[in-house]
PDB file of N, CA, C and O in Angstrom:
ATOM      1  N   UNK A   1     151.245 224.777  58.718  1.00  0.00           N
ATOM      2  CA  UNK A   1     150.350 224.645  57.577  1.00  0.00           C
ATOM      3  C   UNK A   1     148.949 224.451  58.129  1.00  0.00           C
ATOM      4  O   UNK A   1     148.550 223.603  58.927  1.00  0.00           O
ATOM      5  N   UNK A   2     148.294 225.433  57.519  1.00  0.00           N
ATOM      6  CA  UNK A   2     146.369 224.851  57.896  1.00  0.00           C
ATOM      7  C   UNK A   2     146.191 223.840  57.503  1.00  0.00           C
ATOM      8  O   UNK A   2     146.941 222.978  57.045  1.00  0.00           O
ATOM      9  N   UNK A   3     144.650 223.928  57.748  1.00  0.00           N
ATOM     10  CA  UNK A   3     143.635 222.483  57.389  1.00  0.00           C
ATOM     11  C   UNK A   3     143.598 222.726  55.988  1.00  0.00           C
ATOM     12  O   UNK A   3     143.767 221.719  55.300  1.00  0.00           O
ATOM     13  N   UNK A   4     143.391 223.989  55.282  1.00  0.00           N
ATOM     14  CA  UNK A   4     143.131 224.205  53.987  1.00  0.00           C
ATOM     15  C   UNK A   4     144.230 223.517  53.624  1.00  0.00           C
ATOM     16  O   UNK A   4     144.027 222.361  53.255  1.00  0.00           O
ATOM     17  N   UNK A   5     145.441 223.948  53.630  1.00  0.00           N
ATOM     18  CA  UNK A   5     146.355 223.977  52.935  1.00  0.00           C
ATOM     19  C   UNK A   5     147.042 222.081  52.797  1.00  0.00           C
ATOM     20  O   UNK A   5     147.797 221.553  51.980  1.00  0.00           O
ATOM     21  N   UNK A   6     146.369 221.587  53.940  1.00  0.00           N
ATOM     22  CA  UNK A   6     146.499 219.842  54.196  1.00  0.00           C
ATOM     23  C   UNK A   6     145.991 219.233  52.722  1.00  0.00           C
ATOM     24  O   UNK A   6     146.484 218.424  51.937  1.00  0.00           O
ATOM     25  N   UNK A   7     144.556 220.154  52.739  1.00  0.00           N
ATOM     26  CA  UNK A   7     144.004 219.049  51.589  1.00  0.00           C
ATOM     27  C   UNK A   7     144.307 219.950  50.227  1.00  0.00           C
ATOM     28  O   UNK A   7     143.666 219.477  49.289  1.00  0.00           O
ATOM     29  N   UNK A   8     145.087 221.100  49.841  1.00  0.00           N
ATOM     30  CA  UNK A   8     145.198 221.710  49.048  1.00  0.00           C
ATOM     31  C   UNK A   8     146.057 220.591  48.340  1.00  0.00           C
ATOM     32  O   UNK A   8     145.830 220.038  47.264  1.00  0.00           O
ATOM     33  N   UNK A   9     147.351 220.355  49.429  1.00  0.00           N
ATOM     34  CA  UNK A   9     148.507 219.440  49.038  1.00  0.00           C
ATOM     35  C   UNK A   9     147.588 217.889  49.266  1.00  0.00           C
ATOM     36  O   UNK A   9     148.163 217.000  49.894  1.00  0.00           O
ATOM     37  N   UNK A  10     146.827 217.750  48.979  1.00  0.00           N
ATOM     38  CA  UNK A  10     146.441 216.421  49.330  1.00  0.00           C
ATOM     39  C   UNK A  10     146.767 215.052  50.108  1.00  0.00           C
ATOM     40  O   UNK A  10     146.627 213.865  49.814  1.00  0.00           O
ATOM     41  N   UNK A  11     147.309 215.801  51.335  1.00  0.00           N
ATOM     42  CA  UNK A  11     148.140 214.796  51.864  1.00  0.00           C
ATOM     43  C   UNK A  11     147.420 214.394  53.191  1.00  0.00           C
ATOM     44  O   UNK A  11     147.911 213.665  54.052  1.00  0.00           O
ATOM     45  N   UNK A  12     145.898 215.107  53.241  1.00  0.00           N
ATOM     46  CA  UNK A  12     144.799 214.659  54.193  1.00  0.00           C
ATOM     47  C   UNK A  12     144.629 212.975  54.601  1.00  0.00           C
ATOM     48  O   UNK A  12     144.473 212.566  55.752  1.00  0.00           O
ATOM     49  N   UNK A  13     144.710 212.012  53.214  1.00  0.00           N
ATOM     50  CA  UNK A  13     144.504 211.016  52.969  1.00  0.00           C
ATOM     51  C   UNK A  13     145.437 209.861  54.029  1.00  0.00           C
ATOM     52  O   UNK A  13     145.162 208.824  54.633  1.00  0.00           O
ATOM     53  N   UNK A  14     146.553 210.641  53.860  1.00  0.00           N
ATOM     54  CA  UNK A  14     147.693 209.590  54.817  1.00  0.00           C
ATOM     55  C   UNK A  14     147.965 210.051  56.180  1.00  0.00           C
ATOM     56  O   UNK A  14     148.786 209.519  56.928  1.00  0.00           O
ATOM     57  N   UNK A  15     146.978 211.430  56.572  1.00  0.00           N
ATOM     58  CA  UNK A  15     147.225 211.591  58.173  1.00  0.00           C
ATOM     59  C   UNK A  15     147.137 210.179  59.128  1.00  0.00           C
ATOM     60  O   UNK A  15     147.951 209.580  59.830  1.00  0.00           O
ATOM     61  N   UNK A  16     145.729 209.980  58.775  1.00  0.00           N
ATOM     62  CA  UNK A  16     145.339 208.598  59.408  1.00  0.00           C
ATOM     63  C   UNK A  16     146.417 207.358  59.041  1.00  0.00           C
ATOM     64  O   UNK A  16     146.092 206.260  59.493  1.00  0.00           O
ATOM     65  N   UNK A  17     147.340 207.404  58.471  1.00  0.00           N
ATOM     66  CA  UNK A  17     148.253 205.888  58.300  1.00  0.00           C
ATOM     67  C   UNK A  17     149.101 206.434  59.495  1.00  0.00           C
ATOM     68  O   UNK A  17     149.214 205.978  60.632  1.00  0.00           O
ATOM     69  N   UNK A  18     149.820 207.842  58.764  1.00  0.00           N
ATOM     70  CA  UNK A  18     150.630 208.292  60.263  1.00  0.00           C
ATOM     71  C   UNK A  18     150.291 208.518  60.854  1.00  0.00           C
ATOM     72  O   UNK A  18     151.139 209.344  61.192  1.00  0.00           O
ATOM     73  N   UNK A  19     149.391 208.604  61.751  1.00  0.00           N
ATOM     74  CA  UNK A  19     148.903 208.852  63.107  1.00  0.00           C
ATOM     75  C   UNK A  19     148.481 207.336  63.727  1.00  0.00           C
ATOM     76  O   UNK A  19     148.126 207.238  64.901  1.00  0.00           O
ATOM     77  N   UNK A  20     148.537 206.402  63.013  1.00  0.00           N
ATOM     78  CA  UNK A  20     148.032 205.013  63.648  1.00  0.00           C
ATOM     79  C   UNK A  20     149.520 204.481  63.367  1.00  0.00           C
ATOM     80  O   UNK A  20     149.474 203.251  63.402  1.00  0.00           O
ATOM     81  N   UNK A  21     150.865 204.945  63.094  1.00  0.00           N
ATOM     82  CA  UNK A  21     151.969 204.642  63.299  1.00  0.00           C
ATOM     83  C   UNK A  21     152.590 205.164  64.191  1.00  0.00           C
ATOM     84  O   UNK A  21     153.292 204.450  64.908  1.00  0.00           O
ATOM     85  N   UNK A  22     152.523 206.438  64.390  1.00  0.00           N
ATOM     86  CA  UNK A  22     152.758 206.970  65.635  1.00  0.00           C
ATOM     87  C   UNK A  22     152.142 206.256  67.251  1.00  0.00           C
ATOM     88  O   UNK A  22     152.894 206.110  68.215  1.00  0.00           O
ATOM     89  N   UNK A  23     151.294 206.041  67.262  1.00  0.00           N
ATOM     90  CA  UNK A  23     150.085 205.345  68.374  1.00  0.00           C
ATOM     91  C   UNK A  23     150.918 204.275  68.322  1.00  0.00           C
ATOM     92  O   UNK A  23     151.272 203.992  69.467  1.00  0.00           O
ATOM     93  N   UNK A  24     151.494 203.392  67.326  1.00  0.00           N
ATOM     94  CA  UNK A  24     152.219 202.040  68.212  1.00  0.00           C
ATOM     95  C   UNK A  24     153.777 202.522  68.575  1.00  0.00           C
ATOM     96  O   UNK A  24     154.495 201.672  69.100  1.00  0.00           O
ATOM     97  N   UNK A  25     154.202 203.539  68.379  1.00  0.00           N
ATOM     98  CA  UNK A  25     155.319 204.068  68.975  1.00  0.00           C
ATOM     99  C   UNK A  25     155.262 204.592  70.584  1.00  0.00           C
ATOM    100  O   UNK A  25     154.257 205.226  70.905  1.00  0.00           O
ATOM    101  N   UNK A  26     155.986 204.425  71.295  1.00  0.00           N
ATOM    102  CA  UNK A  26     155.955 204.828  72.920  1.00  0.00           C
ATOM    103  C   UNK A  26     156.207 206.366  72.343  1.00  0.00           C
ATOM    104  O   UNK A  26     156.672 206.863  71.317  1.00  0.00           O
ATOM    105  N   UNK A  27     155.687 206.786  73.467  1.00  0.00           N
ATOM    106  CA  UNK A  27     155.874 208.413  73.006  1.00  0.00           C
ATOM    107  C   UNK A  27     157.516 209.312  73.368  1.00  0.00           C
ATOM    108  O   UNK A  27     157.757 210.485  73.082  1.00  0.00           O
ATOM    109  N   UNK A  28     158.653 208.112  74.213  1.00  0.00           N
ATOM    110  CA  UNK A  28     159.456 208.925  73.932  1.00  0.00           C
ATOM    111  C   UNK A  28     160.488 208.501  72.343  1.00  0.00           C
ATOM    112  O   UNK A  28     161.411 209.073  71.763  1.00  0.00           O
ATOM    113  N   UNK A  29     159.680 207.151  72.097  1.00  0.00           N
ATOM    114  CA  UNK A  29     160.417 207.493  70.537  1.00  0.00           C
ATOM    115  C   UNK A  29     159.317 208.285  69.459  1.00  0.00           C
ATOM    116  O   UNK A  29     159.685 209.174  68.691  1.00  0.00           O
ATOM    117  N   UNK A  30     158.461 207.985  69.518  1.00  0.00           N
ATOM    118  CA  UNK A  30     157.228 208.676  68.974  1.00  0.00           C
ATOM    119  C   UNK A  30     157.697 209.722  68.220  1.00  0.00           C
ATOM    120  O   UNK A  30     157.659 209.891  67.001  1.00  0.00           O
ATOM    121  N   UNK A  31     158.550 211.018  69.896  1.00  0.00           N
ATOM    122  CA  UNK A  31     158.504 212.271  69.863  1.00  0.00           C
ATOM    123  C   UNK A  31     159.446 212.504  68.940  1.00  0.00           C
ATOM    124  O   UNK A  31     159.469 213.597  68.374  1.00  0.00           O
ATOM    125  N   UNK A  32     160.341 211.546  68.652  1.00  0.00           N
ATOM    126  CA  UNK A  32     161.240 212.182  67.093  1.00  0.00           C
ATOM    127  C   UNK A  32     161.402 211.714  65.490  1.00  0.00           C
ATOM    128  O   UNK A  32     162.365 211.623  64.728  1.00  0.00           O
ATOM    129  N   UNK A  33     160.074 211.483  65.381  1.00  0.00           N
ATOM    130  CA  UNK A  33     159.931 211.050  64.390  1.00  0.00           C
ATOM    131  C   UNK A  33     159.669 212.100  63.310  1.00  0.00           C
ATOM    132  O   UNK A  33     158.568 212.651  63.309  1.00  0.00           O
ATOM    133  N   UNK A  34     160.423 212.369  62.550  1.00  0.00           N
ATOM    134  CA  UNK A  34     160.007 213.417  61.567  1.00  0.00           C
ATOM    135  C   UNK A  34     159.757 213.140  60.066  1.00  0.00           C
ATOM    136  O   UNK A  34     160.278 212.245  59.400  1.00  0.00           O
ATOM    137  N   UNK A  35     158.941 213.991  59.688  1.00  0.00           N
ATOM    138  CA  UNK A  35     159.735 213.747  58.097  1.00  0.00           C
ATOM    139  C   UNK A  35     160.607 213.678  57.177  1.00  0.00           C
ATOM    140  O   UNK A  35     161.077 214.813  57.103  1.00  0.00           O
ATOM    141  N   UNK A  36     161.060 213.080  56.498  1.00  0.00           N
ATOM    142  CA  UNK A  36     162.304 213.275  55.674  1.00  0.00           C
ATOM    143  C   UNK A  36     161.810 213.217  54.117  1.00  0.00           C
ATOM    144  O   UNK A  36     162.697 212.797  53.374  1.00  0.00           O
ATOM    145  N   UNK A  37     160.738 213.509  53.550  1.00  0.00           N
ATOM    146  CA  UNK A  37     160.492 213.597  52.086  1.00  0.00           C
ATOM    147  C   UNK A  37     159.673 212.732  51.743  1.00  0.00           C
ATOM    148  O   UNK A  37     158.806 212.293  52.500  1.00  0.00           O
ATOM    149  N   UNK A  38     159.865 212.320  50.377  1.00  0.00           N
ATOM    150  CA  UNK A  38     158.981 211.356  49.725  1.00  0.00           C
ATOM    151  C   UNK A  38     160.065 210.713  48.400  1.00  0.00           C
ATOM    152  O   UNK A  38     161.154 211.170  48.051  1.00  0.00           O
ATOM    153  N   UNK A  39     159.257 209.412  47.800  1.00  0.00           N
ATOM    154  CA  UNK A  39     159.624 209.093  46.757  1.00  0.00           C
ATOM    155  C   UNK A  39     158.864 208.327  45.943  1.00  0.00           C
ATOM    156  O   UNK A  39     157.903 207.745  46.446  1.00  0.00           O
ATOM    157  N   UNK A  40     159.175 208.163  44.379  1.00  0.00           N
ATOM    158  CA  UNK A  40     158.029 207.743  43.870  1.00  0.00           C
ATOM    159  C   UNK A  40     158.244 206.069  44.411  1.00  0.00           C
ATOM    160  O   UNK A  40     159.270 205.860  45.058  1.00  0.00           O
ATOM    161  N   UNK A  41     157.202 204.758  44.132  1.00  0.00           N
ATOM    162  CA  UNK A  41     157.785 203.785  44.358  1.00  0.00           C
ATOM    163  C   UNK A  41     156.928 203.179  42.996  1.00  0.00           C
ATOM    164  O   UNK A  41     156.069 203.750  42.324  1.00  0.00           O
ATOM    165  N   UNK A  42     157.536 201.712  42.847  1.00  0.00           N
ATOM    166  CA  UNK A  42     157.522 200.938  41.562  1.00  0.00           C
ATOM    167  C   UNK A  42     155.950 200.743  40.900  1.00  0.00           C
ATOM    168  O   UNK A  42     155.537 200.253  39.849  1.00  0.00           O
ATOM    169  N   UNK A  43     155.526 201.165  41.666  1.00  0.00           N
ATOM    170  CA  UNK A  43     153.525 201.007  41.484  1.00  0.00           C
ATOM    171  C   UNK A  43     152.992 201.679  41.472  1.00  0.00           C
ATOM    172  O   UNK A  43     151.774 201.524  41.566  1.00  0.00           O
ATOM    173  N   UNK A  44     153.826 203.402  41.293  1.00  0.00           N
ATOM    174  CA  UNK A  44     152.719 204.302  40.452  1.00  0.00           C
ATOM    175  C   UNK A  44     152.203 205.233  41.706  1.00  0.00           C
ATOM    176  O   UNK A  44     151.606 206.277  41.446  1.00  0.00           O
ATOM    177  N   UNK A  45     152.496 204.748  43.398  1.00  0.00           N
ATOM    178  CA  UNK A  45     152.386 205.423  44.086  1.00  0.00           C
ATOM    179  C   UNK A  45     153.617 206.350  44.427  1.00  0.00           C
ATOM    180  O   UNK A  45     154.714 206.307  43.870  1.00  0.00           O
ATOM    181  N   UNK A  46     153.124 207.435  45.734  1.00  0.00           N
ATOM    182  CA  UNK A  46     154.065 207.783  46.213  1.00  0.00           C
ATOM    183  C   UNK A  46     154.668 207.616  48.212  1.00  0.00           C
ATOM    184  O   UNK A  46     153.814 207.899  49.052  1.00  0.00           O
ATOM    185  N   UNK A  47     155.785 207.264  48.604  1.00  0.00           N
ATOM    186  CA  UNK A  47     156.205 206.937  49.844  1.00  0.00           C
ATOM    187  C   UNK A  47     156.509 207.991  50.656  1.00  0.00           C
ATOM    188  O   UNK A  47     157.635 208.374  50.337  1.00  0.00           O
ATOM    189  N   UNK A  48     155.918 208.875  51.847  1.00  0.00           N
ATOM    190  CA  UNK A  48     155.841 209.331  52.613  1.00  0.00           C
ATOM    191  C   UNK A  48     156.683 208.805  53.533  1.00  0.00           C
ATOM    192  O   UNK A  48     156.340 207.828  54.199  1.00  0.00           O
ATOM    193  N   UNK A  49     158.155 209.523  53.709  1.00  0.00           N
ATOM    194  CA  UNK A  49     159.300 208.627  54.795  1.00  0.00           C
ATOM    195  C   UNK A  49     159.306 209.460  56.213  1.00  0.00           C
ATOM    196  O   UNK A  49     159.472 210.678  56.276  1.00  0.00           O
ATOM    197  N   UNK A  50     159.140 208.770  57.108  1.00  0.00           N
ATOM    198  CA  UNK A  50     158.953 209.064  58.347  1.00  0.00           C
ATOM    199  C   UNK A  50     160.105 208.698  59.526  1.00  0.00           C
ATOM    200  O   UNK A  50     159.638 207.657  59.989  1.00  0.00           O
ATOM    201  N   UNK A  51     161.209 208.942  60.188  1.00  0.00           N
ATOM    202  CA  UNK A  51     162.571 208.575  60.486  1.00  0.00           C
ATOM    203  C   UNK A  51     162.508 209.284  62.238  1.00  0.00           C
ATOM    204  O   UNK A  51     162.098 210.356  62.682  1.00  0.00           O
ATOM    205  N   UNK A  52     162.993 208.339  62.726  1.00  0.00           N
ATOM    206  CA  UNK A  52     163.098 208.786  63.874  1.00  0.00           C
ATOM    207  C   UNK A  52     164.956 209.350  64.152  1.00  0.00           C
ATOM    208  O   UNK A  52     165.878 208.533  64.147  1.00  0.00           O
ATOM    209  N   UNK A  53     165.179 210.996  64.391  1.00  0.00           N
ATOM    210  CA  UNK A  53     166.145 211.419  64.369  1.00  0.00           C
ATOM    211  C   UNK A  53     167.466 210.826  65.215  1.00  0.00           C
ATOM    212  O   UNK A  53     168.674 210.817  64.976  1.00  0.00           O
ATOM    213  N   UNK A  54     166.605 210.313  66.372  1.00  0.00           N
ATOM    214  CA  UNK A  54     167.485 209.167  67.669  1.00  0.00           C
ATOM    215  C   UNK A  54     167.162 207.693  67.590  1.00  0.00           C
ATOM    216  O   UNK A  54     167.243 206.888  68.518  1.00  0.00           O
ATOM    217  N   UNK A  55     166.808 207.473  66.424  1.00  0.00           N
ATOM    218  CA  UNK A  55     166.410 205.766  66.797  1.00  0.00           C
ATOM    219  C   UNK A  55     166.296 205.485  65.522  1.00  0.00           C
ATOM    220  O   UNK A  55     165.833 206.187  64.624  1.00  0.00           O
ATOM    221  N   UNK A  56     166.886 204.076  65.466  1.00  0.00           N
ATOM    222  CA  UNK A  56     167.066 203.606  64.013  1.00  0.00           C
ATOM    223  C   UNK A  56     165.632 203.115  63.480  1.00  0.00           C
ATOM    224  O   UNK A  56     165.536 201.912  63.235  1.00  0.00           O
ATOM    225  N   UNK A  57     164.712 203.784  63.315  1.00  0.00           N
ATOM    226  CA  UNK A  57     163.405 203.831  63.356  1.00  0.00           C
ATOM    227  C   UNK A  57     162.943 204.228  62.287  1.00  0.00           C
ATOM    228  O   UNK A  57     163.309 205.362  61.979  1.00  0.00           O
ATOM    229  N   UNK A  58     162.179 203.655  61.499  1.00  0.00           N
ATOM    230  CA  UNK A  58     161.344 204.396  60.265  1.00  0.00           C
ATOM    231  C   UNK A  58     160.269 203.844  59.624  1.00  0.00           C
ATOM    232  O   UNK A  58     160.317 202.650  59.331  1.00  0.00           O
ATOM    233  N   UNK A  59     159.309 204.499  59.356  1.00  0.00           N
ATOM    234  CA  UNK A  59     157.944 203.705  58.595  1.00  0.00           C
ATOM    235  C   UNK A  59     157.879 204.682  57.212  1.00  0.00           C
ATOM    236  O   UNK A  59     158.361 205.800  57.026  1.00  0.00           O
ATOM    237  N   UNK A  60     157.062 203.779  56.292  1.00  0.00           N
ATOM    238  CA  UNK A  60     156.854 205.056  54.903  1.00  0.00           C
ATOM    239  C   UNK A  60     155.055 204.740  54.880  1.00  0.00           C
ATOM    240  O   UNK A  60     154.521 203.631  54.870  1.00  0.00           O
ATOM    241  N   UNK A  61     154.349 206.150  54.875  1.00  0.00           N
ATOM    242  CA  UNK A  61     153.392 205.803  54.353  1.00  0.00           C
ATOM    243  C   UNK A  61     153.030 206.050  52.533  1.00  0.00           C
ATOM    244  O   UNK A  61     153.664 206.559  51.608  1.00  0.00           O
ATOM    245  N   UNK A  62     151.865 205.478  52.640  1.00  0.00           N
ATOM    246  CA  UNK A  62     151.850 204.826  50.713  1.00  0.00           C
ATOM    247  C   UNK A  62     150.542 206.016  50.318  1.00  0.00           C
ATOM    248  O   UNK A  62     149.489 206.088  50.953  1.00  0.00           O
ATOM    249  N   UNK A  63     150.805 206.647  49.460  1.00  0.00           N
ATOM    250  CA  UNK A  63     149.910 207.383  48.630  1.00  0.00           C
ATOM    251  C   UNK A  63     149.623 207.253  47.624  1.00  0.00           C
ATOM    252  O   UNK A  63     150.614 207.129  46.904  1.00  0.00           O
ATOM    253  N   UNK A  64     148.298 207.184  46.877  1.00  0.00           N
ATOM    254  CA  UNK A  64     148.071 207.010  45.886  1.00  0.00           C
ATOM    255  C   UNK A  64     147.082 207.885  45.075  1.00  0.00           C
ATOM    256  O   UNK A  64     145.892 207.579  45.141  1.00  0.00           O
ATOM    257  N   UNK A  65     147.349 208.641  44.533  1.00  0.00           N
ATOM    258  CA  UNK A  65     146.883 209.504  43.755  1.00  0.00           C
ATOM    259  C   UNK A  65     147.494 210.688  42.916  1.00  0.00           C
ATOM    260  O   UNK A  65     148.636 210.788  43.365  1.00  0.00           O
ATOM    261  N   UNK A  66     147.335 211.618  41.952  1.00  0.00           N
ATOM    262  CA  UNK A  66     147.708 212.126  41.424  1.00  0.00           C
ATOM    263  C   UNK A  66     148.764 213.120  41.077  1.00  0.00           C
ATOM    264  O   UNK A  66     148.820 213.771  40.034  1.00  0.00           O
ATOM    265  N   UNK A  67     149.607 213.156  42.097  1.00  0.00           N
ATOM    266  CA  UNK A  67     150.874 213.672  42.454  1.00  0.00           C
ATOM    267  C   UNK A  67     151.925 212.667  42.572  1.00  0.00           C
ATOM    268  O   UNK A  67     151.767 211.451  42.673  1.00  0.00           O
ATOM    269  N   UNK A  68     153.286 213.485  42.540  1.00  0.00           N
ATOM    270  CA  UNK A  68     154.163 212.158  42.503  1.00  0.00           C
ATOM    271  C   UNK A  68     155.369 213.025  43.308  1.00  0.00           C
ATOM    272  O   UNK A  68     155.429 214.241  43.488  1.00  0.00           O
ATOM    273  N   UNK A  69     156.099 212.200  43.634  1.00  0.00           N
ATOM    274  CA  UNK A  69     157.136 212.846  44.592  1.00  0.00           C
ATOM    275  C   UNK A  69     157.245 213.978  44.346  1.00  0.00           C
ATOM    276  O   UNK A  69     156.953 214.795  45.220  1.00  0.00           O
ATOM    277  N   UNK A  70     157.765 214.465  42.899  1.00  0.00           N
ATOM    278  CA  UNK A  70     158.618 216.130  42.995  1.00  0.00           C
ATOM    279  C   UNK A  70     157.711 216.920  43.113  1.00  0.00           C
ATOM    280  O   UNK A  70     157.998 218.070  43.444  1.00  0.00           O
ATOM    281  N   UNK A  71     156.371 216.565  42.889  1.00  0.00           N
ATOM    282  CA  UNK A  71     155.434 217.964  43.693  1.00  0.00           C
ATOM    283  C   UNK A  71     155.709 218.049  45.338  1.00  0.00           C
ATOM    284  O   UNK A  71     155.958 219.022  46.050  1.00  0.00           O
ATOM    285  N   UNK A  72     155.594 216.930  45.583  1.00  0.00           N
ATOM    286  CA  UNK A  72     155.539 216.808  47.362  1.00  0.00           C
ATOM    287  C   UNK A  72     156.609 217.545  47.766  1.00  0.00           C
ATOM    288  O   UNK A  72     156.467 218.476  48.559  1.00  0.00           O
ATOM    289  N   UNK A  73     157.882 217.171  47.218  1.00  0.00           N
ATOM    290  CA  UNK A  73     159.113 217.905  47.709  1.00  0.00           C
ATOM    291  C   UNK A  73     159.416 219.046  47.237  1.00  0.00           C
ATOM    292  O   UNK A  73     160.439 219.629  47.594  1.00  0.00           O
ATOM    293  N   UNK A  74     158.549 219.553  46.338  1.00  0.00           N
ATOM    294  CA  UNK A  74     158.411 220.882  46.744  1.00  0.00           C
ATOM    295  C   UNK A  74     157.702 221.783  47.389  1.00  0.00           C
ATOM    296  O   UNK A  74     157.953 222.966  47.162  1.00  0.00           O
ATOM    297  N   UNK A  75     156.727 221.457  48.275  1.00  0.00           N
ATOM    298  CA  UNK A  75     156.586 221.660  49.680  1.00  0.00           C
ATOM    299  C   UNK A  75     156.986 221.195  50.810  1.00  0.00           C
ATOM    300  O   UNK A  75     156.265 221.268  51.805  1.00  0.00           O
ATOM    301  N   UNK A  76     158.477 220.517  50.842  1.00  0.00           N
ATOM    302  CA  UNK A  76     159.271 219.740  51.892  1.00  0.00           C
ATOM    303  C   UNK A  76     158.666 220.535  53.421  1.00  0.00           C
ATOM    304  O   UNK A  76     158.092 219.929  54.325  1.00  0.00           O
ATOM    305  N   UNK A  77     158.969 222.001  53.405  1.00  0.00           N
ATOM    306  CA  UNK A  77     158.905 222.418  54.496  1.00  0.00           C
ATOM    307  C   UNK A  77     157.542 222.714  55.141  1.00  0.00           C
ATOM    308  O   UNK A  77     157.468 223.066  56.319  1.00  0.00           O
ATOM    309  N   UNK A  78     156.093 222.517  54.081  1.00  0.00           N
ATOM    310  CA  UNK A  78     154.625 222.887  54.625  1.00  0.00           C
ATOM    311  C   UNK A  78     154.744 221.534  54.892  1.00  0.00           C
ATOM    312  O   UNK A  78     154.160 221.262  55.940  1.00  0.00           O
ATOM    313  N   UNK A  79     155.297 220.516  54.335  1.00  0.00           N
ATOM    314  CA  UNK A  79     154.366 218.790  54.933  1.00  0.00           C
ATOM    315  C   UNK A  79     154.874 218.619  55.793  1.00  0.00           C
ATOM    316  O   UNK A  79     154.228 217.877  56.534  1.00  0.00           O
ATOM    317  N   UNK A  80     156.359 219.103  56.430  1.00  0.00           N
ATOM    318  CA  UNK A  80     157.410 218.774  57.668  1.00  0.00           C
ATOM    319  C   UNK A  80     156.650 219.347  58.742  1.00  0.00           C
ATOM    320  O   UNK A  80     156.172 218.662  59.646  1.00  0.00           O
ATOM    321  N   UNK A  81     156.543 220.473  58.667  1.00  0.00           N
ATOM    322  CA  UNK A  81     155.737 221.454  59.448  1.00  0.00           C
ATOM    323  C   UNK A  81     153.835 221.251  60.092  1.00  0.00           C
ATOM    324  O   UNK A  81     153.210 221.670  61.067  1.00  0.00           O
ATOM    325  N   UNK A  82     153.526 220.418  58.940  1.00  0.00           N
ATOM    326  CA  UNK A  82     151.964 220.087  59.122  1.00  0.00           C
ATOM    327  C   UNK A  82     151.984 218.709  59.862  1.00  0.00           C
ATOM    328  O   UNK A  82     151.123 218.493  60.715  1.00  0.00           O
ATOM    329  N   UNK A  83     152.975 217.724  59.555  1.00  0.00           N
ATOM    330  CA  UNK A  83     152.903 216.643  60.280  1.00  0.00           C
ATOM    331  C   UNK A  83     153.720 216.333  61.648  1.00  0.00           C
ATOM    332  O   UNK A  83     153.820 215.216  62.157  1.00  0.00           O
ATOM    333  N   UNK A  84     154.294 217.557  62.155  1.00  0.00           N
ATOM    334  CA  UNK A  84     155.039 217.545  63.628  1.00  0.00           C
ATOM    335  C   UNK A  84     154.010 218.236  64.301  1.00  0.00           C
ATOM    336  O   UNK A  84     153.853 218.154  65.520  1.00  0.00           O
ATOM    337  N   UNK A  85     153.214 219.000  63.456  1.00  0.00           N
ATOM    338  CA  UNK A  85     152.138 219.957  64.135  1.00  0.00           C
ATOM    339  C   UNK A  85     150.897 218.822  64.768  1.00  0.00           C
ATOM    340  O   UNK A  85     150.393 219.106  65.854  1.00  0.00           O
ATOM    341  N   UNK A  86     150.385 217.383  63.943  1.00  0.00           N
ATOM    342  CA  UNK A  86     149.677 216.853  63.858  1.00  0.00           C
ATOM    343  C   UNK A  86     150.457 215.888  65.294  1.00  0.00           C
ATOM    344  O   UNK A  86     149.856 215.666  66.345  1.00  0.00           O
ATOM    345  N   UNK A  87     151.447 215.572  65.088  1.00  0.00           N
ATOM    346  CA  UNK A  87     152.440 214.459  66.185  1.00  0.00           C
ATOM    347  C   UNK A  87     152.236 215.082  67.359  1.00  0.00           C
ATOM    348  O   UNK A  87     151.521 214.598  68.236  1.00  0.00           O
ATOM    349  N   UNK A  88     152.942 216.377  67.485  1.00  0.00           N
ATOM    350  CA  UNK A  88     152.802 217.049  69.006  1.00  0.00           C
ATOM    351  C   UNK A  88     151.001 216.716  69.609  1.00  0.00           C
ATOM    352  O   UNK A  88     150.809 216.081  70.646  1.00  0.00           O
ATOM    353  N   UNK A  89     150.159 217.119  68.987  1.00  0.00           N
ATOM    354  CA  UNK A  89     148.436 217.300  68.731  1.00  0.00           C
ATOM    355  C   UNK A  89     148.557 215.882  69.406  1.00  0.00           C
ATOM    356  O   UNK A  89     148.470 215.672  70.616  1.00  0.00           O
ATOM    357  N   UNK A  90     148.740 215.085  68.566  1.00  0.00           N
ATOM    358  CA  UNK A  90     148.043 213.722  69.033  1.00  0.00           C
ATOM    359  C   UNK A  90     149.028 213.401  70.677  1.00  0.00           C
ATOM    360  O   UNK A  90     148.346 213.201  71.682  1.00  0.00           O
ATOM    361  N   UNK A  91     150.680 213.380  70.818  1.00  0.00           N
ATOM    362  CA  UNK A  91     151.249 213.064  71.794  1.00  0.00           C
ATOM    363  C   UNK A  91     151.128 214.394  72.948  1.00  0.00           C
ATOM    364  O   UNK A  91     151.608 214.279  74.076  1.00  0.00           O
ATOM    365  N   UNK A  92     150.502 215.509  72.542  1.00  0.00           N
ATOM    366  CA  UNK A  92     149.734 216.292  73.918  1.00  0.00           C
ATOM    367  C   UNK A  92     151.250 216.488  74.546  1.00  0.00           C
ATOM    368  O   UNK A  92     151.596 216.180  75.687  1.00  0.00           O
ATOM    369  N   UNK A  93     152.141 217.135  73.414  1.00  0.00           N
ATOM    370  CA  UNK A  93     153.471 217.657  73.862  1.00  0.00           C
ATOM    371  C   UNK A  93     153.486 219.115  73.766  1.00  0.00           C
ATOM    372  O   UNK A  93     154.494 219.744  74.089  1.00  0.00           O
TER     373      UNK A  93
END
């Protein structure tokens, strides 16, 4: 996914949460942390779930603005794709 297409889906906003979650991860758990979706949560935002495939590992980041999960997940595969693209980038894999 491009840069356009980051802020098309508006999900520009929470690079910076995940990328300063990634940074306290060592980079060989770091390296499998993927996405697994979103969901709405009790306050109107939405949770960005982040899971490490080998390690019982997971952070959610918090969004807040005008979308709500079932838009997000229906681009499951541009936000999966834009934020392993962003992980490799930052861990220089």
């Amino acid at each position: 996914m491009n840069k356009n297409t980051a802020d098309g889906l508006y999900i520009r906003e929470i690079e910076l949460d995940f990328l300063h979650n990634i940074r306290l991860l060592r980079s060989k758990v770091a390296q499998w942390v993927q996405y697994q979706g979103c969901e709405d949560n009790q306050f109107g935002g939405v949770e960005f779930i982040f899971k490490s495939s080998q390690h019982s590992i997971y952070f959610k980041v918090k969004y807040r603005g005008e979308h709500n999960a079932d838009y997000f997940n229906g681009y499951y595969t541009e936000i999966y794709s834009h934020f392993r693209a962003l992980k490799y980038e930052e861990l220089e894999l």
